[in-house]
N, C-alpha and C positions, 0 to 999 in steps of 0.2 A: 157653314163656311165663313159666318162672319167673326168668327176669330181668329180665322189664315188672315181672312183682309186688315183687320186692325192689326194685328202682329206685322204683316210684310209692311203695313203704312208706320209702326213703330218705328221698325227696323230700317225703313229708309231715312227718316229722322234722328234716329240717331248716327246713322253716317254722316248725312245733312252735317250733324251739332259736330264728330268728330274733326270731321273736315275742316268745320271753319273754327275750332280750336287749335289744329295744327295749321293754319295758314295764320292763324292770330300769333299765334308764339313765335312764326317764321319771321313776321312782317314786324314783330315787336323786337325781337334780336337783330333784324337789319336796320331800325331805327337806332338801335345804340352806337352801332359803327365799330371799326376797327382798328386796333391799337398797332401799330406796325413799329417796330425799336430795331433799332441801328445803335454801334457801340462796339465796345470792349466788353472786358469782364467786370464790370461795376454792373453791366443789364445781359450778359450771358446767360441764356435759361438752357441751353445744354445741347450747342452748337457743335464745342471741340468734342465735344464725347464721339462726335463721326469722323473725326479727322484724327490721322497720324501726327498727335503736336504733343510738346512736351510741357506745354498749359492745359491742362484738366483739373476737374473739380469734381469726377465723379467717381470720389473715393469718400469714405468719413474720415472724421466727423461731418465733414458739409452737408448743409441740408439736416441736421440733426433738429432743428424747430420748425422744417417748412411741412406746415399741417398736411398737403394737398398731397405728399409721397410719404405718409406717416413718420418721418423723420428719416429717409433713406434718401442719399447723395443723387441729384438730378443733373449736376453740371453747373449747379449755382455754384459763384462765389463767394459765398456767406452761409452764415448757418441759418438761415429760411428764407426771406423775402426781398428779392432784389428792390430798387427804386422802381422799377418798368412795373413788376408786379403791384405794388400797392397802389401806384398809378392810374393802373386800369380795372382793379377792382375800385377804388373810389369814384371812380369815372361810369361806373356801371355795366363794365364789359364781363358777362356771367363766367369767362374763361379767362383763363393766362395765353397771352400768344403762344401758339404752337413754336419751337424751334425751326426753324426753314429744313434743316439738314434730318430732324425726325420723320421716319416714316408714316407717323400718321398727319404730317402737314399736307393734307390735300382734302377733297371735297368741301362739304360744310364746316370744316373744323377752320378754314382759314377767314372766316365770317367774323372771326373775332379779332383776328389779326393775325400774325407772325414775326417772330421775334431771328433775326439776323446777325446779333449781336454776337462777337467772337471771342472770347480770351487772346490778347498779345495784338489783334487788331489793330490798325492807325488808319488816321488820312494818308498818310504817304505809304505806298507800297511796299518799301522798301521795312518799313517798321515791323518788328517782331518777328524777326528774322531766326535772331538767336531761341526759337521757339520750334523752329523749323517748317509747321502749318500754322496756319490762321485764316481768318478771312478779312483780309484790309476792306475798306469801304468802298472802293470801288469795286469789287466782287461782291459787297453784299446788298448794292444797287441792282448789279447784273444780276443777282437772286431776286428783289424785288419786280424786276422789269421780267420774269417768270411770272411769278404770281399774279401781275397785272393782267396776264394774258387770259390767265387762271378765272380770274374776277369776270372777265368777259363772256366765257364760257358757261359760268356758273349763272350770273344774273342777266348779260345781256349786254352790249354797249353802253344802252343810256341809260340803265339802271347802276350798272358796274361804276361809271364816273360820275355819278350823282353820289351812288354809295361813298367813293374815295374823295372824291372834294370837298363834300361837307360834312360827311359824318367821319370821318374819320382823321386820327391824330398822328403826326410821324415824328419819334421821339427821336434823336440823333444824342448821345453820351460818349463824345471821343476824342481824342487829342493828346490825353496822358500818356499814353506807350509812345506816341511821338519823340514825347521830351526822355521817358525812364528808358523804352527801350529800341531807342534809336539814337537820336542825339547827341544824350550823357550817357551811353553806353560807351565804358571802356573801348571793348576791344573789338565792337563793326561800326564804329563810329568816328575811329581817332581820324578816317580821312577827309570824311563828312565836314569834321569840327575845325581842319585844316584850312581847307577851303572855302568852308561857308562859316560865315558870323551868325551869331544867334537873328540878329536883323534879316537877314537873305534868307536861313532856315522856315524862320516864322512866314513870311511871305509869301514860301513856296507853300506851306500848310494852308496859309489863307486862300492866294490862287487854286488850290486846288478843290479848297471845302467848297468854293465859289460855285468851281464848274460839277460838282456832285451834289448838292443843293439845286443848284438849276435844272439837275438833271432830273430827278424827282420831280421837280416844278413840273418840267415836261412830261412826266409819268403820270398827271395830275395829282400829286401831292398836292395841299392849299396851306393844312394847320401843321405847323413845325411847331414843335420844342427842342432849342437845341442849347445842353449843359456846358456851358465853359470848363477850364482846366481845372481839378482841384488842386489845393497845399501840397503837393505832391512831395514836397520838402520837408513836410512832416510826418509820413507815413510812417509807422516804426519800422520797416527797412533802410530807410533813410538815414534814419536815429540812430539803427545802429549799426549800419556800416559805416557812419561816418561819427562812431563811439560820440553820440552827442550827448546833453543833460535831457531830463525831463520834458523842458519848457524851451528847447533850442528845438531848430528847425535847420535846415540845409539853405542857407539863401540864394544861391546860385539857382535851383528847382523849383524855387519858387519865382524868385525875379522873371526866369524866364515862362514861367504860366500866366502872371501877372500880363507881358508882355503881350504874350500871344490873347489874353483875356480883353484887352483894352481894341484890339485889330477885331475880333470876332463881334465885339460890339458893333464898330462902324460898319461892317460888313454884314451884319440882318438890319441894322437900318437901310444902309444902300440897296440890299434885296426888298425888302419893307414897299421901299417907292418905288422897286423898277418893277414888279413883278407883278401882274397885275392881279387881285383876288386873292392874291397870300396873305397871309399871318406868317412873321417869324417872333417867334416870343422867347426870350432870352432867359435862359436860368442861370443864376448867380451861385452855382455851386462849389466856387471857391470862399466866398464868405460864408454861405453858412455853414461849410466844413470847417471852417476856422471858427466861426462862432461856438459850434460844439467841444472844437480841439481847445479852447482858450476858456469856457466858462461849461465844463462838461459838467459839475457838480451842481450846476443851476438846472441842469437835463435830467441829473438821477442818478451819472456816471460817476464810477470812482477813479476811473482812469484813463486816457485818450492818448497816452504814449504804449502801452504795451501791446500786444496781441494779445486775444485771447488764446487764439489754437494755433502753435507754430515753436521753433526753437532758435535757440541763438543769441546770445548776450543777453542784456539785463531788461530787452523791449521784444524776446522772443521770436526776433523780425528778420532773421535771418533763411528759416529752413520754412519753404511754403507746410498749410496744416494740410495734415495728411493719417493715418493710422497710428504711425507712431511720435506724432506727437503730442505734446502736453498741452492740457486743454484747461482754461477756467469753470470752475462751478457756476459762477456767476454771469453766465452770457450778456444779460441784458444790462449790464452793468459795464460794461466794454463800449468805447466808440467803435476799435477797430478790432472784429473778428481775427483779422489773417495779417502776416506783415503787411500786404498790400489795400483791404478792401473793408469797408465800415459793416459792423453788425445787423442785424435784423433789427435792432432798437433804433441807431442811428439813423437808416435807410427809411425806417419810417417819421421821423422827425424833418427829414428830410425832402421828402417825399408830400407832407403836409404842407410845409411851407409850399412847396411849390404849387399844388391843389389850392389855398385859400389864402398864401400870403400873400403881404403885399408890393410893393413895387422895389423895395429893399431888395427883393431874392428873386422876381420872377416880373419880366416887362414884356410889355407893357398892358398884358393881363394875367391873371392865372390862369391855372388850365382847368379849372373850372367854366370859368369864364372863354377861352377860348374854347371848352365844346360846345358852350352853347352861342357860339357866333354862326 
């Protein structure tokens, strides 16, 4: 019988070892934290694909490089890896935030984060209208302020706000539909533009980011990244509905990014000091989308006015990509994927600076450096 006794004492030892390898891997994935992004369609991971909206991405070509759905359309806006994504794999999160609106964002899986991000989305409510669904940001707050509940249940009060205050990062990418599809929109906007000056519009965007930033704060959000406006002037939709050259830009869409770029700055300073135990860290990603747009051949690129996948004049920037349209061989040779949104090459160039550059592109740390604060 003394081989039943050494076997049943094995076998308890190895439960022993399983047990504290899955409690090891458990407590080692809760040490990395949780990526949680807010935004539009620049960090969309495949929100609208549940909503009735006339912004979708989850058709091809999209998603033809993203390794992780073998090249089949997720919802992204590009043909593989959003900025959010490259993000949080440099950052060491083993997963891509779950989309909020996908059925499998719940249990364990939101330990890594969740991504909220919508196509046609703004700070103002009213934006992205002409799309019919979206999720503005203050809806994908009130999603947020679900999942925290979430967080509670899963780990526990004081484990759940310990998790969110310092292990984890809340990336914010928004403001552009503001300006494209609200603002300077023809025709739900001519009353907007009547009444309100670009000065009062920007204002009311700032006022607002204000009180949904604090709001979060009070969600226990700590570590913010949040992207200013890009060149939005130079997108090739831009180019070429307003038949421009190569190397022209729309200045009116830029002036007013510029604008609202210079307000969002003072505006994470003043949260910076009032708020107490935050980090807000500021990305510069109107220069270095313009750094790319202006010296793309220094990157690798051959070209930073055209789309790669799209139709419509001589910068393809007119008819979003989609099945039937004409696509480049050369993807990684593209700034911009779509008339609207930079490639998977770009996005990653992009993406690094903000990870290890320096004060140029990302203040007043990087987000290397703010995970490990």
């Amino acid at each position: 019988m003394a081989w039943v006794r050494s076997w049943s004492v094995a076998l308890v030892l190895l439960c022993i070892s399983l047990s504290y390898l899955v409690n090891a891997a458990d407590d080692k994935n809760e040490s990395v934290g949780a990526s949680f992004i807010f935004g539009d369609s620049l960090v969309d991971a495949g929100n609208n694909n549940y909503l009735p909206t006339l912004s979708k991405a989850n058709i091809p070509p999209n998603g033809i490089d993203f390794k992780a759905s073998g090249g089949q359309p997720t919802g992204r806006y590009t043909n593989g890896r959003t900025i959010g994504d490259i993000v949080g794999e440099e950052l060491g999160v083993p997963n891509y935030a779950v989309p909020y609106l996908a059925p499998n964002s719940t249990g364990k899986a939101i330990l890594y984060g969740v991504n909220y991000a919508s196509g046609g989305g703004g700070i103002m409510n009213a934006t992205g209208r002409i799309f019919v669904n979206r999720l503005g940001l203050d809806i994908q707050i009130d999603f947020f302020n679900n999942t925290r509940k979430q967080f509670d249940k899963l780990l526990g009060p004081s484990k759940a706000k310990d998790y969110i205050t310092r292990r984890s990062i809340f990336s914010i990418t928004i403001g552009a539909n503001d300006f494209l599809n609200n603002y300077l929109l023809p025709v739900l906007s001519i009353g907007a533009r009547i009444s309100e000056s670009p000065d009062g519009f920007i204002d009311d965007m700032i006022n607002h980011l204000r009180d949904q930033l604090t709001r979060l704060y009070q969600l226990d959000a700590r570590k913010f990244v949040i992207g200013n406006v890009g060149p939005i002037g130079c997108i090739p939709y831009q180019k070429t509905i307003n038949q421009l050259n190569e190397n022209e830009c729309v200045d009116l869409a830029n002036k007013l990014a510029l604008q609202y770029n210079g307000r969002l700055k003072d505006l994470l300073t003043e949260l910076n000091g009032k708020l107490p135990g935050a980090k807000f860290v500021h990305a510069n990603v109107y220069d270095l989308v313009m750094e790319l747009i202006t010296n793309y051949e220094k990157y690798g690129f051959t070209t930073s006015s055209k789309a790669c996948c799209g139709n419509g004049g001589q910068f393809a920037g007119i008819i979003p990509c989609g099945p039937t349209s004409s696509m480049c061989k050369d993807r990684d040779k593209h700034v911009f994927w779509d008339p609207y949104h930079p490639s998977e090459a770009a996005n990653l160039i992009i993406a690094r600076q903000l990870l290890d550059g320096s004060t140029k592109y990302v203040s007043p740390v990087n987000l290397k450096q703010l995970r490990n604060l």
